[in-house]
C-alpha positions in Angstrom: 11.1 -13.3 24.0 11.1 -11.0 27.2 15.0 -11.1 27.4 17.3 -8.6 26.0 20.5 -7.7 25.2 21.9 -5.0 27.6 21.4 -1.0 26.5 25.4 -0.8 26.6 25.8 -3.9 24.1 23.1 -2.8 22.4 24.2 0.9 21.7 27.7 -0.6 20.8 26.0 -2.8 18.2 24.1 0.3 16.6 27.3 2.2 16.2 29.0 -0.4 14.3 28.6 -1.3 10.3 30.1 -4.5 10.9 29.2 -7.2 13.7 31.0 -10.2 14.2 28.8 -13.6 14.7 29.7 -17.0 15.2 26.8 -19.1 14.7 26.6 -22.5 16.4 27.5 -23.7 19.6 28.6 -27.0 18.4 30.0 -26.0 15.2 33.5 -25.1 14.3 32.2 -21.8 13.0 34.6 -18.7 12.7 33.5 -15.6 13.6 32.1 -13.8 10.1 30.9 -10.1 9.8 27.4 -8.9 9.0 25.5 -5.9 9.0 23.8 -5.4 12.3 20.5 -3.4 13.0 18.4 -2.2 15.9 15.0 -1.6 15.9 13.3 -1.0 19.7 16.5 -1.8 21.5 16.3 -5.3 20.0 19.3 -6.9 17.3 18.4 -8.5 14.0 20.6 -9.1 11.0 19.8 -10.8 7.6 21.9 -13.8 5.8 22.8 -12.5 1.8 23.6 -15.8 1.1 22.1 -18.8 2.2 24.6 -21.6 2.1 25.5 -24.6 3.4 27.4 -23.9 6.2 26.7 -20.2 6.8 25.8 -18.5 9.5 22.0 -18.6 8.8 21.8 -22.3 7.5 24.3 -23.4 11.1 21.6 -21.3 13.7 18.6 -23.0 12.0 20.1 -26.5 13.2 22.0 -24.7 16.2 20.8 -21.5 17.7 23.3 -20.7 20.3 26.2 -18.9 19.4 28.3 -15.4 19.9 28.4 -11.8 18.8 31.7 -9.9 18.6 31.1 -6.7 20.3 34.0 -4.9 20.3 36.5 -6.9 22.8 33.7 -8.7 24.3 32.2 -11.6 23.0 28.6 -11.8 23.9 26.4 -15.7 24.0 23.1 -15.7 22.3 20.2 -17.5 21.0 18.9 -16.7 17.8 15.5 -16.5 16.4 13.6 -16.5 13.1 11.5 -13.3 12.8 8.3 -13.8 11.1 6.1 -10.7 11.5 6.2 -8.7 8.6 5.4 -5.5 9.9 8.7 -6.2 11.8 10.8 -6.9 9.1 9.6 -3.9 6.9 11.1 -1.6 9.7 13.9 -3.8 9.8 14.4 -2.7 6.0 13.6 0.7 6.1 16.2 0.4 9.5 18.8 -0.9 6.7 18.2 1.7 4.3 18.8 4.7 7.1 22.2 3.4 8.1 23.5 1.9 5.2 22.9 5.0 3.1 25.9 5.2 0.8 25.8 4.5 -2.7 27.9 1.6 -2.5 25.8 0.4 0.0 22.2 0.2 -1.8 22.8 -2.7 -4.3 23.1 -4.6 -0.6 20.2 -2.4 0.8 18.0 -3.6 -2.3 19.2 -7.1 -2.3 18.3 -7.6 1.4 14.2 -6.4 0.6 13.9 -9.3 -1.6 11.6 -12.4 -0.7 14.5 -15.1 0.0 16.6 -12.6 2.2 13.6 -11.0 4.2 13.1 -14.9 5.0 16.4 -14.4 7.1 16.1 -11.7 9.6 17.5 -13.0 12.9 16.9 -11.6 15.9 20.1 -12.0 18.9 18.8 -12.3 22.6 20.9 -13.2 25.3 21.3 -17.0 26.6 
């Protein structure tokens, strides 16, 4: 995936617990919050429940859609990741910024089989 979101967006992203995504170009999705990471400059989140109709499930049938970044809303393309080594820094990523206590029930929860299944990585469209 050579493209990548810009070091401004990016750094905007990191700084924030919350990102707002809205999965689906031709869905009627509403924007929805999730907790963002970044790991090499590059944006991933994971899906803690996999509905029908969530933002996980929509960008598996539609990939494009938008991230919230503060007032800007920013048009991406999201992609399955599937190397493992990626996703176990994508965990350990979660554990160093979600590091409170009410935090780690979510922290654990994303490190399980189903959930690692979800990391999502956001590159510009």
């Amino acid at each position: 995936m050579g493209r990548r979101l810009s070091r401004p967006v990016v750094a905007a992203i990191d700084a924030a617990e919350i990102l707002g995504i809205r999965a689906g170009a031709r869905s009627a999705h509403r924007f929805i919050g999730v907790w963002p990471i970044v790991v090499d400059g590059r944006v991933f989140a994971r899906s803690w429940t996999l509905t029908k109709g969530g933002w996980y499930r929509t960008f598996l049938d539609d990939p494009l859609g938008v991230l919230q970044v503060g007032d800007r809303e920013v048009k991406v393309r999201a992609a399955r990741v599937k190397s493992e080594r990626l996703r176990d820094r994508i965990e350990d990523a979660y554990g160093e910024k979600y590091d409170t206590k009410a935090s780690q029930k979510y922290v654990k929860g994303f490190r399980t089989a189903r959930r690692r299944e979800t990391t999502t990585e956001f590159v510009p469209r």
